[in-house]
LOZATOR-708523 format. One record per residue (C-alpha): x, y, z; chain. Coordinates in Angstrom, 2 decimals, decimal comma, always signed. Layout:
REM residues N
+---------+---------+---------+-------+
:    east :   north :      up : kette :
+---------+---------+---------+-------+
:       X :       Y :       Z :     A :
...
+---------+---------+---------+-------+
This chain:
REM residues 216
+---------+---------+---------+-------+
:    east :   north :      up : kette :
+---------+---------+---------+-------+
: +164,23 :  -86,09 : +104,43 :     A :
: +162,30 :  -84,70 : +101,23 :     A :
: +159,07 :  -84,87 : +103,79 :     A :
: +161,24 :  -82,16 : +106,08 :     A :
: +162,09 :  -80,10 : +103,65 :     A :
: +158,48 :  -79,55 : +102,77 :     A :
: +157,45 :  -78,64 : +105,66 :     A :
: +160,47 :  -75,89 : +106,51 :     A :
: +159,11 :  -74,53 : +102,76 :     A :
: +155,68 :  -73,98 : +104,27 :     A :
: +156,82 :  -72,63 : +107,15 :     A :
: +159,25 :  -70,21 : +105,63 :     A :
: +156,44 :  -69,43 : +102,67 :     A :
: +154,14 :  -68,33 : +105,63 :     A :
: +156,92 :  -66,26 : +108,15 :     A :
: +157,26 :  -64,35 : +104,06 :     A :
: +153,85 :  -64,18 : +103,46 :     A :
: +152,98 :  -62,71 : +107,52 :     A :
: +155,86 :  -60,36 : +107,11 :     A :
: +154,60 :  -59,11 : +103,83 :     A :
: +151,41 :  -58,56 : +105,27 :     A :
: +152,81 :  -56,34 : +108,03 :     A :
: +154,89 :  -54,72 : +105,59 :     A :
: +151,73 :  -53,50 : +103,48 :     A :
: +149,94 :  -52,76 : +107,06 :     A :
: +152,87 :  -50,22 : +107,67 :     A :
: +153,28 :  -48,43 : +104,54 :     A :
: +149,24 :  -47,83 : +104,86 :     A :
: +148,95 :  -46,49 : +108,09 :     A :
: +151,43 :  -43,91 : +107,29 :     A :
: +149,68 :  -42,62 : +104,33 :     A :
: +146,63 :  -41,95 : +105,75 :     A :
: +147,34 :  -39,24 : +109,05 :     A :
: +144,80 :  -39,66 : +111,98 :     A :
: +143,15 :  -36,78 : +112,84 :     A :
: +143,94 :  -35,27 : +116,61 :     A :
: +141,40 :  -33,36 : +118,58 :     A :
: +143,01 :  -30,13 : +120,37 :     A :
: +141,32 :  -27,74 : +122,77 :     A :
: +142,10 :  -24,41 : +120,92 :     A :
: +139,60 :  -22,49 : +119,30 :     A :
: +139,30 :  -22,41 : +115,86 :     A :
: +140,56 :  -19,27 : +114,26 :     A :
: +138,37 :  -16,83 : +113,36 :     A :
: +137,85 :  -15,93 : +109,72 :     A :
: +137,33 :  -12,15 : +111,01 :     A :
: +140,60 :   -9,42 : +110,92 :     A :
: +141,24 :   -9,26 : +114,39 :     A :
: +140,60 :   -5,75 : +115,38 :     A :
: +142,63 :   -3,19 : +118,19 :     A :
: +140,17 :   -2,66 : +121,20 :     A :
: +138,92 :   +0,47 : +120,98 :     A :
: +140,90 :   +3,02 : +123,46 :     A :
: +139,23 :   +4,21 : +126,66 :     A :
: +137,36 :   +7,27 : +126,58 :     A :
: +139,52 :   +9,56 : +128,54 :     A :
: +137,56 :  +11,63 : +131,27 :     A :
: +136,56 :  +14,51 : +129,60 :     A :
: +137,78 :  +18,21 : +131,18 :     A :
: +135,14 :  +20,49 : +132,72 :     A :
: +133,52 :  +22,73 : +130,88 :     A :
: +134,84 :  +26,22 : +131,41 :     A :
: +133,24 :  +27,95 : +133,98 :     A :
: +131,00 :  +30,72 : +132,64 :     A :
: +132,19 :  +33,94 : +134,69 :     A :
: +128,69 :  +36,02 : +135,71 :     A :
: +128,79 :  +38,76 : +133,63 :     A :
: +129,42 :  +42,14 : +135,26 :     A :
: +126,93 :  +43,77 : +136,78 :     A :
: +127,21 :  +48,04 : +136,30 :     A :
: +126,52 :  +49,97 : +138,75 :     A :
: +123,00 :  +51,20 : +139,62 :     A :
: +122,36 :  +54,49 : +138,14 :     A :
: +121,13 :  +56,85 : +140,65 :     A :
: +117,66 :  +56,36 : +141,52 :     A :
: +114,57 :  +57,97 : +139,39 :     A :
: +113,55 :  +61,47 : +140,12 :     A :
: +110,82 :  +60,77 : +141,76 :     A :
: +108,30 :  +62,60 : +144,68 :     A :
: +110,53 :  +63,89 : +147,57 :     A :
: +109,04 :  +61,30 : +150,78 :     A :
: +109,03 :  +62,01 : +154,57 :     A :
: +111,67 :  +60,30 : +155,17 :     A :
: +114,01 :  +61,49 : +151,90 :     A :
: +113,98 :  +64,75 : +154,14 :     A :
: +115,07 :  +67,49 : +156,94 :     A :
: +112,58 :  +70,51 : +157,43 :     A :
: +113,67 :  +73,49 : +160,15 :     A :
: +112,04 :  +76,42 : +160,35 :     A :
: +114,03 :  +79,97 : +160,02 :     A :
: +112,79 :  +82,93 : +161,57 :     A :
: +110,80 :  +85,65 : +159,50 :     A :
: +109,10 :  +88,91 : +159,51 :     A :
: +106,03 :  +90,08 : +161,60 :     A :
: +102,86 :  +91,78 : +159,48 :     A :
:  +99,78 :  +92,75 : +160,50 :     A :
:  +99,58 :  +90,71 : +163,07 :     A :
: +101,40 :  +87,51 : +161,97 :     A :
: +104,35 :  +86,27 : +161,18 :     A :
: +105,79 :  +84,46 : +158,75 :     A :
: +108,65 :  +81,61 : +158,62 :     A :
: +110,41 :  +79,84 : +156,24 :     A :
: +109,89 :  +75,79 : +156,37 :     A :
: +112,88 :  +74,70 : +155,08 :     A :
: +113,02 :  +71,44 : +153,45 :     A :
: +116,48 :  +69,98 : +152,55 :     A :
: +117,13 :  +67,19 : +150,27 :     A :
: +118,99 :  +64,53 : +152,49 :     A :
: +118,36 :  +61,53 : +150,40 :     A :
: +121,66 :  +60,73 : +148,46 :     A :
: +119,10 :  +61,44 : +144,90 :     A :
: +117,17 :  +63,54 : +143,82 :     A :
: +113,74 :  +63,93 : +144,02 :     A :
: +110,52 :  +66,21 : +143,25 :     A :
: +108,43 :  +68,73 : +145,60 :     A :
: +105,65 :  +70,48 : +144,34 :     A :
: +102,57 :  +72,59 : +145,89 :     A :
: +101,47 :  +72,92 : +149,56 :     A :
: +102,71 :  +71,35 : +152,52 :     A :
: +100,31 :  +70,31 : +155,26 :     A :
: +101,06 :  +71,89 : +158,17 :     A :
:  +99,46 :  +71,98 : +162,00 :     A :
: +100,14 :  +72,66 : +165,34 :     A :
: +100,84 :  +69,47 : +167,79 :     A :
: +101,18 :  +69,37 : +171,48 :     A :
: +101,27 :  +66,53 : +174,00 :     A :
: +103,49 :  +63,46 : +174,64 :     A :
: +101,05 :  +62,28 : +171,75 :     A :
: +101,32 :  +64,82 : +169,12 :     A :
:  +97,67 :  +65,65 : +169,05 :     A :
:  +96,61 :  +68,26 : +166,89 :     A :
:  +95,52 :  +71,28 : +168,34 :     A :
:  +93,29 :  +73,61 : +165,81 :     A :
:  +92,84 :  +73,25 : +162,09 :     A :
:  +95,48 :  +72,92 : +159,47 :     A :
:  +97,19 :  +75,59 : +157,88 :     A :
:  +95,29 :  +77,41 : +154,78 :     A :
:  +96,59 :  +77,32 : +151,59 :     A :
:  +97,36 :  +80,78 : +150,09 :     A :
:  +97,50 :  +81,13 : +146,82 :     A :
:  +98,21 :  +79,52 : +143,36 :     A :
: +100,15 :  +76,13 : +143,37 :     A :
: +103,55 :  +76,48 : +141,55 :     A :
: +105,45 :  +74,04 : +139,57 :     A :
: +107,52 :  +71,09 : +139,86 :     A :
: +111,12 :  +71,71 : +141,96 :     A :
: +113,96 :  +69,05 : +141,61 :     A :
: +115,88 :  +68,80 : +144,37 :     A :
: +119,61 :  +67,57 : +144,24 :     A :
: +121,26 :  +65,69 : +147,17 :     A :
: +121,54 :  +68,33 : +149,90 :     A :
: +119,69 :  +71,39 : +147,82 :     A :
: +116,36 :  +72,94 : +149,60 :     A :
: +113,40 :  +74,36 : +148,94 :     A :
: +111,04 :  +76,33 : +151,30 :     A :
: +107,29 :  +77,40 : +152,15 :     A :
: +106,51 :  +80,39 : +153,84 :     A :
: +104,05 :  +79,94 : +157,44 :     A :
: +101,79 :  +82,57 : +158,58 :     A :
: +101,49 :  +82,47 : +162,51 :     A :
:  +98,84 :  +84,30 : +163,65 :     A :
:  +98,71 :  +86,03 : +166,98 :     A :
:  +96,14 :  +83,89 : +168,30 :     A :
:  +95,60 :  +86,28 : +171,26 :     A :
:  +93,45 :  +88,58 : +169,13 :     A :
:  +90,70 :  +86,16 : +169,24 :     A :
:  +88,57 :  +85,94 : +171,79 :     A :
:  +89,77 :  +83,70 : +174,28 :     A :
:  +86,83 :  +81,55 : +174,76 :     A :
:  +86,51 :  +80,92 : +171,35 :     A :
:  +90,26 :  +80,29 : +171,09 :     A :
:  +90,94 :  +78,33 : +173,44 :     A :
:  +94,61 :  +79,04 : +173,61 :     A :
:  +96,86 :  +76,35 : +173,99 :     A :
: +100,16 :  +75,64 : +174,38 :     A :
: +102,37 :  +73,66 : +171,46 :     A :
: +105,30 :  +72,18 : +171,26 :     A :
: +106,05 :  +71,27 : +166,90 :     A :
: +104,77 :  +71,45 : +164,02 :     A :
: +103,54 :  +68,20 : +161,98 :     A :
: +104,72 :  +68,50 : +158,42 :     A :
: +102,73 :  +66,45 : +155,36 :     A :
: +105,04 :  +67,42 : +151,81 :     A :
: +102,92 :  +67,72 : +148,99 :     A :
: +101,03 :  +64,20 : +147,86 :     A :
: +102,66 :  +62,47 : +150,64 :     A :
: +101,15 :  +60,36 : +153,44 :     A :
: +103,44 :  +60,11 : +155,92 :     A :
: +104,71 :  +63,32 : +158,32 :     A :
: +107,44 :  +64,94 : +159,32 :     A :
: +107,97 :  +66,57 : +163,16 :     A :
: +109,40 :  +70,23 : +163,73 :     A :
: +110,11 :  +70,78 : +167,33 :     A :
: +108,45 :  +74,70 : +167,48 :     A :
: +106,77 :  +76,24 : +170,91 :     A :
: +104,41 :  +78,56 : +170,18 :     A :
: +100,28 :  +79,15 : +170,84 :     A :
:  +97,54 :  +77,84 : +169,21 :     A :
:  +93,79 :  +77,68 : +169,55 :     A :
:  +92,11 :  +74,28 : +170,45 :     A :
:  +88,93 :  +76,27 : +169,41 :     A :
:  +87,10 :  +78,00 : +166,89 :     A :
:  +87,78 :  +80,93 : +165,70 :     A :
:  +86,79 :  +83,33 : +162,49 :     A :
:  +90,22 :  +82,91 : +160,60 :     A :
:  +92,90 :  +81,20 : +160,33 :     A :
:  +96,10 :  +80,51 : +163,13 :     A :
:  +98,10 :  +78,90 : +160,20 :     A :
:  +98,76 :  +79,77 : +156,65 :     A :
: +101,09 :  +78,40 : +153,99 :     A :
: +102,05 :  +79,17 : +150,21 :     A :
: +103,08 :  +76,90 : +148,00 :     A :
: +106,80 :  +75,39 : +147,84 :     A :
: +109,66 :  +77,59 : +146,11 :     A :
: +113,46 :  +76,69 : +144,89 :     A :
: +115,82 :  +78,17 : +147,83 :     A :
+---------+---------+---------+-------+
């Protein structure tokens, strides 16, 4: 009986002494926490900062407007040319043998221009406009510088010479239909639709004369 005791004393010392062990085993695991791993990032030490806005589409840039132009100012004075012109001729006065005409010359532009000194002037004939004779002679001094205005004139006076007082075979008399008209340091002509006589020939004088260029 004593022998049974015993033995239920060991066996009770060592259910105390396993439970005591379990007991300690407990307290310690809760003291020391076991670390879990998790997927989130760490945070970041840095101030987390606003994203910086969009840069709005910035507007056109104004449209420059072309600055206005003025006006032309009327052209330059400048040399009156063939084609800034209208010449007729007005009927004159017989002397000794010839007569004179005015050339008119009219300013038909839209400016003004210049005319100064001696036209050219000849007599033309044929569907051509050949020249028939020489040129008309310059009679005396050059004159000065005309302006003409839009639609002003100035004028030369011709001398036509009776061309029948020369001898006829020297003269050569022909037939003409115009006068070709050079202004004064220009190249190009003018045409005046004139009949009239002329000599193809030549002949001691002159068939055509012309003075310089006057205002009117």
């Amino acid at each position: 009986m004593a022998m049974v005791r015993s033995k239920m004393i060991s066996i009770g010392g060592l259910i105390a002494g396993t439970a005591g062990l379990l007991l300690l085993s407990a307290c310690g695991s809760e003291s020391t926490p076991v670390a879990q791993s998790s997927s989130a990032s760490p945070p970041s030490s840095a101030p987390e900062t606003s994203p910086a806005p969009s840069a709005s589409p910035s507007s056109p840039a104004p449209v420059s407007q072309p600055a206005q132009v003025p006006a032309p100012p009327p052209k330059a004075d400048g040399l009156c040319k063939a084609g800034d012109v209208k010449i007729s001729v007005a009927n004159g006065d017989a002397a000794a043998g010839t007569v004179y005409r005015k050339l008119v010359i009219t300013n038909s532009s839209g400016h003004a221009c210049t005319i100064q000194g001696f036209p050219g002037v000849s007599y033309v004939t044929g569907a051509d406009g050949h020249q028939v004779g020489e040129a008309a002679f310059r009679d005396g001094a050059k004159g000065g510088p005309i302006q003409l205005g839009n639609g002003e004139s100035a004028s030369t006076d011709v001398g036509f010479v009776n061309v029948r007082n020369y001898d006829e075979a020297a003269c050569k008399p022909t037939e003409t239909r115009g006068l070709r008209v050079y202004l004064p340091q220009e190249t190009a002509s003018n045409y005046v639709a004139l009949q009239g006589l002329g000599c193809a020939g030549k002949i001691p004088g002159n068939q055509l004369t012309v003075k310089t260029v006057h205002k009117g």
